[in-house]
C-alpha positions in Angstrom: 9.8 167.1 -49.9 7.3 169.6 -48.0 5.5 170.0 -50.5 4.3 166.5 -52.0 3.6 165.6 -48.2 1.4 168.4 -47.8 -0.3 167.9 -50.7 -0.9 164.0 -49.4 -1.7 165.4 -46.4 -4.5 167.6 -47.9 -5.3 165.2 -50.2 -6.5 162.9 -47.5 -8.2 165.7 -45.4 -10.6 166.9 -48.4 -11.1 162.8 -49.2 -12.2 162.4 -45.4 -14.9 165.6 -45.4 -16.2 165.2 -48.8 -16.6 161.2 -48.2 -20.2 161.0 -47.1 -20.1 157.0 -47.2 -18.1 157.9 -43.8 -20.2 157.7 -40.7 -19.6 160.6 -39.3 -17.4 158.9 -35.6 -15.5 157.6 -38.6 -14.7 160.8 -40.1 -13.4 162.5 -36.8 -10.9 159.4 -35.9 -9.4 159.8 -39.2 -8.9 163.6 -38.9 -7.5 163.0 -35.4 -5.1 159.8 -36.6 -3.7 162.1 -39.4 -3.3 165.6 -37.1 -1.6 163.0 -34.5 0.4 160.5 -37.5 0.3 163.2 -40.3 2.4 161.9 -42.7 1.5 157.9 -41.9 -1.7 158.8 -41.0 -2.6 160.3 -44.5 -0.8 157.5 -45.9 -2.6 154.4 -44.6 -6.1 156.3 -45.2 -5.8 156.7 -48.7 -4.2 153.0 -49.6 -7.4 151.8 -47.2 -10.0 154.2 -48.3 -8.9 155.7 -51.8 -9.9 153.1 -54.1 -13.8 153.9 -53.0 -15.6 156.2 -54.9 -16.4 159.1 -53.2 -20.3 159.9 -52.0 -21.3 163.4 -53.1 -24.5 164.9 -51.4 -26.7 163.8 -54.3 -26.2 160.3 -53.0 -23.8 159.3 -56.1 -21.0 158.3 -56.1 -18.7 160.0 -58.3 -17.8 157.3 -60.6 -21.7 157.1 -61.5 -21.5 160.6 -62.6 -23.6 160.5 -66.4 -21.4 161.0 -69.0 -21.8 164.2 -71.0 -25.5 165.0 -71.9 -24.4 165.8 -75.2 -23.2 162.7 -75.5 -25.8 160.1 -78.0 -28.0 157.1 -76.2 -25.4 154.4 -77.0 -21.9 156.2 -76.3 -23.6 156.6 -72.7 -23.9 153.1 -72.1 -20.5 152.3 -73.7 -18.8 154.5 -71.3 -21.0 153.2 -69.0 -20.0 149.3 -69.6 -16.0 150.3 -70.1 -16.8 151.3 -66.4 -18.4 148.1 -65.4 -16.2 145.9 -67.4 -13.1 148.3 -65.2 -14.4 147.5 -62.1 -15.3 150.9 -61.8 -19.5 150.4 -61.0 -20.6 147.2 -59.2 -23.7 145.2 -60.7 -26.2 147.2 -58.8 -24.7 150.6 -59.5 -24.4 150.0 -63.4 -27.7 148.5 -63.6 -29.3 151.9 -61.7 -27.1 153.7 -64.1 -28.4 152.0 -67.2 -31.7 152.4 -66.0 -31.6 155.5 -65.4 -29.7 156.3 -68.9 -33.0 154.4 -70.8 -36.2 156.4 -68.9 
């Protein structure tokens, strides 16, 4: 039982810092409600937060990560519209994609 609530627990922590969509006031009353509520805390930041795709520092998010360079012109923008069609990328973020993928 430690363990899997530790590993939530984590889980959550690395979410919150690596989650640069997070203003930054944002960030530090998460860390504080799960040090205070560690085991609720974690819990109700990852069912509200954890669908969102995380923010590297490139600006992308990381379901907008390009597939595989090795990867031909059209399997790209399959992969890319199984995404879309998942629910994965919004309008805007498959149409950057895809135009990115073309130039």
């Amino acid at each position: 039982m430690v363990i899997p609530v530790t590993l939530l627990w984590i889980s959550a922590l690395f979410h919150i810092i690596v989650n640069s969509s997070l203003p930054g006031w944002s960030r530090a009353l998460w860390v504080i409600v799960i040090f205070l509520l560690p085991i609720l805390g974690a819990l109700v930041y990852l069912v509200v937060n954890g669908n969102h795709a995380v923010v590297t520092a490139d600006g992308q998010t990381s379901s907008q990560a390009a597939p595989g360079r090795s990867a031909d012109l059209p399997a790209q923008l399959q992969h890319l519209a199984d995404l879309h069609r998942a629910g994965d990328l919004s309008d805007a973020e498959f149409a950057t994609a895809k135009a990115a993928l073309i130039d």
